[in-house]
TORKOL-4160 file (C-alpha; in steps of 0.2 Angstrom, whole numbers, padded with zeros to 4 digits, m for minus):
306
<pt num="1" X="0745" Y="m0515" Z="0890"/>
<pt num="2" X="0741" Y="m0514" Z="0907"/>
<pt num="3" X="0725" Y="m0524" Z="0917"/>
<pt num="4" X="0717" Y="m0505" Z="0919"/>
<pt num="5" X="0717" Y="m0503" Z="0900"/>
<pt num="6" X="0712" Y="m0519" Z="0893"/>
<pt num="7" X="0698" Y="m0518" Z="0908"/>
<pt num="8" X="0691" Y="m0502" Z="0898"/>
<pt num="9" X="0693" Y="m0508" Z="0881"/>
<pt num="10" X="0683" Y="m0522" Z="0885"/>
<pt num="11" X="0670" Y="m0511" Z="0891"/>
<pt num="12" X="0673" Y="m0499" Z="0878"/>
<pt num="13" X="0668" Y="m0513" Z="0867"/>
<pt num="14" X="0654" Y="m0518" Z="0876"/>
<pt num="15" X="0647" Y="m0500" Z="0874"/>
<pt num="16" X="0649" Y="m0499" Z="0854"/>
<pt num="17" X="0643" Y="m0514" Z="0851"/>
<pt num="18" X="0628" Y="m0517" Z="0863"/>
<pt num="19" X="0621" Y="m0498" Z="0856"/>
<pt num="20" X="0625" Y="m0506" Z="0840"/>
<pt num="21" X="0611" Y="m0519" Z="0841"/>
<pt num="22" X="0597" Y="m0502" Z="0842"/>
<pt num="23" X="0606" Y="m0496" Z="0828"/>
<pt num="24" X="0604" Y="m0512" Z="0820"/>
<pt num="25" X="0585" Y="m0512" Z="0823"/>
<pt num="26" X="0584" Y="m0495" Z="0816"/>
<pt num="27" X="0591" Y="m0497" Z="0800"/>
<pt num="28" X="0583" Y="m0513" Z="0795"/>
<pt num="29" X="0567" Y="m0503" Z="0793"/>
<pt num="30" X="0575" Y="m0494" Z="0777"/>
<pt num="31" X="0587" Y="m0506" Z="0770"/>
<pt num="32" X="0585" Y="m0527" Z="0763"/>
<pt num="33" X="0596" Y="m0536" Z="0778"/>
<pt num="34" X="0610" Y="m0544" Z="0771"/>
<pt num="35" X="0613" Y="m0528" Z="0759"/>
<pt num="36" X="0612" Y="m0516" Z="0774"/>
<pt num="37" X="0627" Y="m0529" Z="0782"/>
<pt num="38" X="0636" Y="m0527" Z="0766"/>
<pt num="39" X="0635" Y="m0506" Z="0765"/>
<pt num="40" X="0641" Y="m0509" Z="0782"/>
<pt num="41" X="0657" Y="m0516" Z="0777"/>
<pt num="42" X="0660" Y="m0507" Z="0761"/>
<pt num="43" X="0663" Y="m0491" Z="0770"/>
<pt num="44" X="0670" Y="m0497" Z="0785"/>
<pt num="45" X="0681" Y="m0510" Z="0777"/>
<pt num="46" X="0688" Y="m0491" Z="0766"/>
<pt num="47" X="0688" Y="m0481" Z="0781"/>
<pt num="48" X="0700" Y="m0494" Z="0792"/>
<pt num="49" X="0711" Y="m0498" Z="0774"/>
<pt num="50" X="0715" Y="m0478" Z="0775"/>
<pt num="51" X="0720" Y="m0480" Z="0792"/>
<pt num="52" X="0730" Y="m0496" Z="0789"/>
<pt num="53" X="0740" Y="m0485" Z="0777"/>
<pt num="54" X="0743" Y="m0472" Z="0787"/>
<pt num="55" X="0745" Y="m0484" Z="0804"/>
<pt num="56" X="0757" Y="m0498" Z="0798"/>
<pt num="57" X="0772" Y="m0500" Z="0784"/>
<pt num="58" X="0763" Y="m0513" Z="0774"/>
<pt num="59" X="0744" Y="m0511" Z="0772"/>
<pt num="60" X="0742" Y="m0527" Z="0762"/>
<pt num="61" X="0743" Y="m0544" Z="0766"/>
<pt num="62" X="0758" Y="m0555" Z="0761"/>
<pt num="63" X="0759" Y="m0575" Z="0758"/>
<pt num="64" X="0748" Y="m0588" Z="0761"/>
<pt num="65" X="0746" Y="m0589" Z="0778"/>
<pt num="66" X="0741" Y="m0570" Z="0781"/>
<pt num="67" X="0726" Y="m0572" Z="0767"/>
<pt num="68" X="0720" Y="m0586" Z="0776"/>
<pt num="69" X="0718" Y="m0576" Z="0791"/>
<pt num="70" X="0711" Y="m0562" Z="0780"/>
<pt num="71" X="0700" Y="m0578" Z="0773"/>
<pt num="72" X="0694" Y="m0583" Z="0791"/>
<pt num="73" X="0688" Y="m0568" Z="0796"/>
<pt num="74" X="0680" Y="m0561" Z="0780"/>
<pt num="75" X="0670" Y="m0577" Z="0778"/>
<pt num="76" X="0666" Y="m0581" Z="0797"/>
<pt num="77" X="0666" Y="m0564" Z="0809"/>
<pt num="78" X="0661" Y="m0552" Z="0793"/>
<pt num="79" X="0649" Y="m0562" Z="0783"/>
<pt num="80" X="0644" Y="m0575" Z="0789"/>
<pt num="81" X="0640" Y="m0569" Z="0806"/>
<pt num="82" X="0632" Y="m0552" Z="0801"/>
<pt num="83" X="0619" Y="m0558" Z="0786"/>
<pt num="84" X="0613" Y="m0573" Z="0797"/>
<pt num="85" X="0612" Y="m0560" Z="0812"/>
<pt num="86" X="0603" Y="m0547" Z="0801"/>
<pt num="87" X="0590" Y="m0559" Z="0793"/>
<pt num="88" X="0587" Y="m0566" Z="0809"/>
<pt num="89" X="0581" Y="m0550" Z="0819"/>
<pt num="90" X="0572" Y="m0544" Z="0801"/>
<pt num="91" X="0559" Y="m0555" Z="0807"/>
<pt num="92" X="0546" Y="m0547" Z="0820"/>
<pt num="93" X="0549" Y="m0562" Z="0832"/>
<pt num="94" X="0565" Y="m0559" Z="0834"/>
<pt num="95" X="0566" Y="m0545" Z="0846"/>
<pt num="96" X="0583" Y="m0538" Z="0851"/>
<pt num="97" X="0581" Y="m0549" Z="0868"/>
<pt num="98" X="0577" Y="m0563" Z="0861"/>
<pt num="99" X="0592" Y="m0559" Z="0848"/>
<pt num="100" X="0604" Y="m0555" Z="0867"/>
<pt num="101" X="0600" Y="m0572" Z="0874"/>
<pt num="102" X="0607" Y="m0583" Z="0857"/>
<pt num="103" X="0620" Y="m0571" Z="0853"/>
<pt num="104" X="0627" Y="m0575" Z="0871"/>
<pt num="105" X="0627" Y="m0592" Z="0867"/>
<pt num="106" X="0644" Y="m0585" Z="0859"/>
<pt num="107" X="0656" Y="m0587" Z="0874"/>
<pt num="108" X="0650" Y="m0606" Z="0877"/>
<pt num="109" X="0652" Y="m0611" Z="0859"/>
<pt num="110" X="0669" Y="m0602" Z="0857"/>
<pt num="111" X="0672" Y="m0614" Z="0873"/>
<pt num="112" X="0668" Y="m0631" Z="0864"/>
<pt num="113" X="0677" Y="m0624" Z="0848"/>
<pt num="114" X="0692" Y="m0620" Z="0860"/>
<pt num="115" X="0695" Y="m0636" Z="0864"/>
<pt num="116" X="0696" Y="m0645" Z="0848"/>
<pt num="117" X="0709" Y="m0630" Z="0840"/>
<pt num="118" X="0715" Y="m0622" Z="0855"/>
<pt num="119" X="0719" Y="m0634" Z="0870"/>
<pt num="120" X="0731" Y="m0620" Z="0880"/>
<pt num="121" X="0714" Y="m0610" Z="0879"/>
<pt num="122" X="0703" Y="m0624" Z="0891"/>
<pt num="123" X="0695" Y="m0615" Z="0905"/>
<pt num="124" X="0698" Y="m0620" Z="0924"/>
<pt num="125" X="0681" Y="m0627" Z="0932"/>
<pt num="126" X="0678" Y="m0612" Z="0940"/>
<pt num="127" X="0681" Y="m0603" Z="0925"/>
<pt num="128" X="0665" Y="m0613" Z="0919"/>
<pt num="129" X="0656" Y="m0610" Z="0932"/>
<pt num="130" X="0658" Y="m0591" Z="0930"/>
<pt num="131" X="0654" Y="m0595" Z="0911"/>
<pt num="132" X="0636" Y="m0601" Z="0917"/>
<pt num="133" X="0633" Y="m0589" Z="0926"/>
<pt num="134" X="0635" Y="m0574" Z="0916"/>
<pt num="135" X="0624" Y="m0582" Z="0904"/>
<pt num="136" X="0611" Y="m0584" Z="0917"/>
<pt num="137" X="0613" Y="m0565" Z="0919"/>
<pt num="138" X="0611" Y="m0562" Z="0900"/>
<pt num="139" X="0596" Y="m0573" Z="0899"/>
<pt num="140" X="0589" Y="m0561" Z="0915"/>
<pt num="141" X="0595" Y="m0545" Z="0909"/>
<pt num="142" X="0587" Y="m0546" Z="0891"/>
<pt num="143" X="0570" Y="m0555" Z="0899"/>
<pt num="144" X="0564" Y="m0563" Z="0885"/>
<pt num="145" X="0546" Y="m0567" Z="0884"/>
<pt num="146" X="0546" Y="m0586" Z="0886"/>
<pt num="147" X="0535" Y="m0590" Z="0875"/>
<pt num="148" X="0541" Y="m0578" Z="0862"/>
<pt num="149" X="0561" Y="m0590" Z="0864"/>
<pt num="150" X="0548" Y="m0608" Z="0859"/>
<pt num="151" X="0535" Y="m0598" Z="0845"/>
<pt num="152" X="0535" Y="m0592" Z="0829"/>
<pt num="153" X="0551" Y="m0586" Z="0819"/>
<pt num="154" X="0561" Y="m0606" Z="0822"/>
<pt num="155" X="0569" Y="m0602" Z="0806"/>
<pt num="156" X="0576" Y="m0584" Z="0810"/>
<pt num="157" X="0581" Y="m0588" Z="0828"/>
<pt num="158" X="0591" Y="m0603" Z="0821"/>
<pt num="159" X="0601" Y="m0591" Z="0810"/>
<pt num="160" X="0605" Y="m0579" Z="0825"/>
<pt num="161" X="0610" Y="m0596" Z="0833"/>
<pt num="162" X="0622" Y="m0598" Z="0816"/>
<pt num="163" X="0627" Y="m0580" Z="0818"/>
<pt num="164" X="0633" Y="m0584" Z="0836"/>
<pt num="165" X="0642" Y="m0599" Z="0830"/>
<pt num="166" X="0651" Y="m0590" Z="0815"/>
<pt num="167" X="0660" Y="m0578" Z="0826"/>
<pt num="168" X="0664" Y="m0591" Z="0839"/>
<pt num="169" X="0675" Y="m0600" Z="0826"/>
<pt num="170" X="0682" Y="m0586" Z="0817"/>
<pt num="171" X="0688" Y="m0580" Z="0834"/>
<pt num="172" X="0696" Y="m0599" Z="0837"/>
<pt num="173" X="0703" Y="m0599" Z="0821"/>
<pt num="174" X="0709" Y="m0582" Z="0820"/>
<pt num="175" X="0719" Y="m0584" Z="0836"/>
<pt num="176" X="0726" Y="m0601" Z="0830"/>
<pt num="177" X="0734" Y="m0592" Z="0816"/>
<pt num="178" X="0752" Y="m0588" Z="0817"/>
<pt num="179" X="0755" Y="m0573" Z="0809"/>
<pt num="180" X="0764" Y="m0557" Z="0811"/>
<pt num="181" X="0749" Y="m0545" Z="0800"/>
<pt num="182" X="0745" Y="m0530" Z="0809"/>
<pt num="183" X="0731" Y="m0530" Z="0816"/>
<pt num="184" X="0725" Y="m0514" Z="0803"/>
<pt num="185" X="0729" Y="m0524" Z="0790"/>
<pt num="186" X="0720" Y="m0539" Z="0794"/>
<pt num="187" X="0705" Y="m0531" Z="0799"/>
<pt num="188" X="0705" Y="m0519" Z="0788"/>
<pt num="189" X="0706" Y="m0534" Z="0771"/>
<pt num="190" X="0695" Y="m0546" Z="0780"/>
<pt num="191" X="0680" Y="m0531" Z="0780"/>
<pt num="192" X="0682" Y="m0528" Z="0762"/>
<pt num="193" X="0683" Y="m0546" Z="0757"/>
<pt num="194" X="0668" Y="m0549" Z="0768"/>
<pt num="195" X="0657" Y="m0536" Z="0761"/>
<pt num="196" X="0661" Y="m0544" Z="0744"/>
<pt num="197" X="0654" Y="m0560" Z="0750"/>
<pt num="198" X="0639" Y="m0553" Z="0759"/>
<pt num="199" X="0637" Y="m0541" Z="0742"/>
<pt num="200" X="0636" Y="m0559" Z="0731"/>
<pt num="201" X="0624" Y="m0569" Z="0744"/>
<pt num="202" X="0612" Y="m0553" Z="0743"/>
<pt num="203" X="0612" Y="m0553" Z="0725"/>
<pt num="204" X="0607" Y="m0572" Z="0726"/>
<pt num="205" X="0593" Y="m0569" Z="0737"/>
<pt num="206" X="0587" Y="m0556" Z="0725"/>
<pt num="207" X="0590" Y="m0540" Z="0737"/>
<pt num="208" X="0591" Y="m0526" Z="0727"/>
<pt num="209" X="0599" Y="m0506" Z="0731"/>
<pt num="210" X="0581" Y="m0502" Z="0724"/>
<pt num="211" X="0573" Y="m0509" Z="0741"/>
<pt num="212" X="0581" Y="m0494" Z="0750"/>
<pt num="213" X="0573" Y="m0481" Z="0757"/>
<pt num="214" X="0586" Y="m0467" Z="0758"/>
<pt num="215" X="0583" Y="m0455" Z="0775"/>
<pt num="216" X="0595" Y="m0446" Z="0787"/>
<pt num="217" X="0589" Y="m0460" Z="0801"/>
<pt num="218" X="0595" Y="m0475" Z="0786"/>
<pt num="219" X="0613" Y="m0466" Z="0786"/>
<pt num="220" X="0612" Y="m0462" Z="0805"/>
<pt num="221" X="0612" Y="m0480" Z="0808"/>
<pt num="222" X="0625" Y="m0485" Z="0794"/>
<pt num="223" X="0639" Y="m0474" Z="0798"/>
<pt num="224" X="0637" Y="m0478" Z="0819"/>
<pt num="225" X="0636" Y="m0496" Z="0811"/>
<pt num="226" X="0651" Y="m0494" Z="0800"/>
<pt num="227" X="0662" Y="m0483" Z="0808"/>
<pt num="228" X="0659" Y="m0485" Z="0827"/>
<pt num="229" X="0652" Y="m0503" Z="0828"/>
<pt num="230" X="0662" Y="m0509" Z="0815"/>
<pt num="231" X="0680" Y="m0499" Z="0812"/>
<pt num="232" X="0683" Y="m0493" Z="0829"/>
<pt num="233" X="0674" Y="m0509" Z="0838"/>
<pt num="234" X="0685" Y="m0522" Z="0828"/>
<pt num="235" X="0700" Y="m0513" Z="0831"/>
<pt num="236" X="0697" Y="m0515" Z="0849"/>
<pt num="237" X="0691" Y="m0532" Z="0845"/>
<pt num="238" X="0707" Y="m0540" Z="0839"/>
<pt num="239" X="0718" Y="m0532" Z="0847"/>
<pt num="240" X="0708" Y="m0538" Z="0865"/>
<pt num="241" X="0710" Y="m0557" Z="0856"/>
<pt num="242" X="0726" Y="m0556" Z="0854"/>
<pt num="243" X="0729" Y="m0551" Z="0874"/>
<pt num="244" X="0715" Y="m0563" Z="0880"/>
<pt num="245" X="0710" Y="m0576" Z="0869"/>
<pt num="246" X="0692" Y="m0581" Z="0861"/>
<pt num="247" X="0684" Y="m0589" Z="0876"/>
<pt num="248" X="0686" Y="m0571" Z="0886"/>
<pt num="249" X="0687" Y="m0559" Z="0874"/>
<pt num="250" X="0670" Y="m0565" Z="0868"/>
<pt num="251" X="0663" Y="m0562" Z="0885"/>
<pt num="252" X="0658" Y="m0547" Z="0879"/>
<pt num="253" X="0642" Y="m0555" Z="0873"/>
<pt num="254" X="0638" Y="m0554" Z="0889"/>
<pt num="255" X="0639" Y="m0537" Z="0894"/>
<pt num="256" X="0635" Y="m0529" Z="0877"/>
<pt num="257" X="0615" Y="m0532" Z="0881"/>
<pt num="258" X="0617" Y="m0522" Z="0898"/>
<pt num="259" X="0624" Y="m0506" Z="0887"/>
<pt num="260" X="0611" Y="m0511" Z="0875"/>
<pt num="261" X="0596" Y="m0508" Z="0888"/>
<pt num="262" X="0607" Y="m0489" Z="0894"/>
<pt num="263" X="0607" Y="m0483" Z="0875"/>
<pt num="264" X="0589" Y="m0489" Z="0874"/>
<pt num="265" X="0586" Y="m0482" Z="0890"/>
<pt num="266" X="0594" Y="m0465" Z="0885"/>
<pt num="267" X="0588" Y="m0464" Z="0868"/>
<pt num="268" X="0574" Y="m0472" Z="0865"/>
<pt num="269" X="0563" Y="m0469" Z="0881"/>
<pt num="270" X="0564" Y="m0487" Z="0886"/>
<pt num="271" X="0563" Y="m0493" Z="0904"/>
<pt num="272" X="0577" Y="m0499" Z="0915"/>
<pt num="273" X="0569" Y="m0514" Z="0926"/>
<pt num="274" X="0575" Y="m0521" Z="0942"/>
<pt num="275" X="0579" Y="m0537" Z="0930"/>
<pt num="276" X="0591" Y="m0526" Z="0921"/>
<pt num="277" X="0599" Y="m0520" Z="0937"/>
<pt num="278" X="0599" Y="m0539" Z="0942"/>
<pt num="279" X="0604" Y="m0547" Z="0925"/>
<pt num="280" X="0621" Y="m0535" Z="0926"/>
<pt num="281" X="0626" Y="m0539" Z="0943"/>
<pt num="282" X="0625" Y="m0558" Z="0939"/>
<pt num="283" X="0634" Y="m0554" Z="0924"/>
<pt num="284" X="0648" Y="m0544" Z="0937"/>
<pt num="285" X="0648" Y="m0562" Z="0946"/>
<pt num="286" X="0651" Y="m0571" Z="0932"/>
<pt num="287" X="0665" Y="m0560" Z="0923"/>
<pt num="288" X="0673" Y="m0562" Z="0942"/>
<pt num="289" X="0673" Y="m0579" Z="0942"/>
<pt num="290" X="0681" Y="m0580" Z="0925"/>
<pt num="291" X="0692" Y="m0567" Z="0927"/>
<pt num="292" X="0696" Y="m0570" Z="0947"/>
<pt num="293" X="0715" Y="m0572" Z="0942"/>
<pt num="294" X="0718" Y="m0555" Z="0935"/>
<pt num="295" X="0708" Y="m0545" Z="0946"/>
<pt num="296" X="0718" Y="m0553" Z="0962"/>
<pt num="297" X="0732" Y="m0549" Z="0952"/>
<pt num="298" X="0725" Y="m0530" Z="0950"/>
<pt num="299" X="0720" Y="m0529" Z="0968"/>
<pt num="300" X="0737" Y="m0534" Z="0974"/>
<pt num="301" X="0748" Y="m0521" Z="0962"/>
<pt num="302" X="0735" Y="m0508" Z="0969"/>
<pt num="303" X="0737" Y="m0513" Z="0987"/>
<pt num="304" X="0718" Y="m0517" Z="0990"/>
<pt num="305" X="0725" Y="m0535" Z="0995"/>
<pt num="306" X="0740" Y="m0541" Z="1001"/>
C-alpha cells in the first residue's frame, strides 16, 4: 500500500467517522443509547459477515487465538467503547465538543497502553511533542465552553473518558495479537459478538425497543451509523492498524472533529470559526511532527526534496 493511499484512507476515515458523531446526535433523539449502539451493530455486524463471505475463503474464525481477537474487539472497540460513548453525549451536558476534546484523549492513552503491551510501538520525543500538539488543536478546534468541561454531567463525561479508553486498549491488544484472520472476518465476528453484549447490558439497564420512536430521520442515522461509520469505517480501520500501529492510526481522533465541524457546517447550518480554521492547522503541525519520517520519505520518492 503505497504512502498516497494509506494518507487517503486515513482521511477517509476521518471523514466517516467525524460526520458520524452528528449522526450520533441525531439519532439519540429517537432511540434509548446503548440499544441504538446495539442496532448499530446488529446490522452492520450482518452487512460486513455477507461481505467476509464473499471477500475471503473462511468467513469464520478458527482456534483459540483468533476468538480472542474476535473477543478483544467485540468487548473493548464494539461494546464497550460505543455504550459508554453513547450514554455519555445522551446527557445535555455533553455536547459533541466537549465529547471531541475526551475522545482525543485516545491517541495519548493508546500511547501509555503502548508501552506496557507494545514496546516496538514507543514514539520518539518528537513524536510526543507532535502528540501534544494535535491535541492542543483538538481542544481549539472543538472550543468547548470551559465551564461547560468542569460543570454539570461529571458522571457522563467520565464515561466518554471510559469510551476513549476502551478503544485505546482494544487497538493495543488487537495489534499484539498474532493471527493470520482476515480482516473481514475479524471485524465482521467481533461486530456481532459486540452487539450481543451491548444487547445484554441494555436489557440490564432496563432499555426497551418500545422506547423507540420509529421516523425516516431514526433510520437515516442508523444506516449511515451501521453501514458507513461502522462497516466501511472499521474496514479501513484495521486495515490502517495493521500498516501503522494504535498510537498512529488512532490519530484520527484528532482529525475526525474538523470533518465533524464541515458535515455540521454543510448540513446543519452550523458556522465554521476562525478556531476551526486554526484548531486544523495545529492539528496539520501536529500529524507532521508525528508522521515527519514518512512525509520525507514521500517528498523524496516525488522529487520535492532531495
Amino acid at each position: 500500500m503505497s504512502r498516497i493511499r494509506t494518507l487517503g484512507l486515513f482521511l477517509t476515515l476521518a471523514a466517516v467517522w467525524g460526520s458520524a458523531f452528528m449522526a450520533i446526535n441525531a439519532g439519540l433523539a429517537y432511540f434509548p443509547p446503548v440499544l441504538f449502539a446495539a442496532f448499530r451493530f446488529d446490522v452492520a455486524g450482518v452487512v460486513m459477515l455477507a461481505y467476509a463471505a464473499y471477500a475471503v475463503d473462511d468467513p469464520f474464525p478458527r482456534g483459540r487465538d483468533e476468538w480472542t481477537v474476535v473477543a478483544i474487539g467485540a468487548t473493548l472497540i464494539i461494546a464497550a467503547y460505543h455504550a459508554f460513548l453513547f450514554v455519555g453525549e445522551s446527557d445535555p451536558a455533553v455536547t459533541s465538543a466537549v465529547a471531541a476534546v475526551i475522545v482525543s484523549l485516545s491517541p495519548v492513552l493508546t500511547t501509555v497502553f503502548a508501552r506496557v503491551f507494545l514496546p516496538s510501538e514507543r514514539l520518539t520525543a518528537v513524536g510526543v511533542l507532535g502528540l501534544l500538539v494535535g491535541l492542543v488543536g483538538a481542544v481549539v478546534l472543538a472550543a468547548p465552553d470551559p465551564a461547560n468541561l468542569t460543570g454539570s454531567g461529571t458522571v457522563a463525561k467520565f464515561l466518554v473518558l471510559l469510551a476513549a479508553a476502551a478503544f485505546a486498549l482494544g487497538s493495543v491488544l488487537t495489534r499484539a495479537a498474532d493471527t493470520d484472520m482476515p480482516i473481514e472476518t475479524m471485524e465482521a465476528w467481533s461486530m456481532l459478538v459486540g452487539a450481543a453484549l451491548t444487547h445484554l447490558l441494555s436489557l440490564g439497564l432496563g432499555e426497551s425497543v418500545a422506547d423507540v420512536t420509529w421516523s425516516s430521520e431514526a433510520l437515516l442515522s442508523l444506516a449511515y451509523l451501521a453501514v458507513a461509520a461502522s462497516g466501511f469505517g472499521f474496514l479501513i480501520y484495521f486495515r490502517l492498524l495493521d500498516r501503522l500501529g494504535p498510537i498512529e492510526i488512532n490519530l484520527v481522533s484528532y482529525v475526525a472533529p474538523a470533518f465533524a465541524a464541515l458535515a455540521g457546517w454543510a448540513f446543519l447550518d452550523e458556522g465554521v470559526t476562525a478556531t476551526t480554521v486554526a484548531g486544523f492547522a495545529i492539528i496539520c503541525v501536529g500529524f507532521a511532527l508525528v508522521k515527519r519520517a514518512a512525509l520525507r520519505a514521500t517528498l523524496r520518492e516525488y522529487g520535492v526534496v532531495g
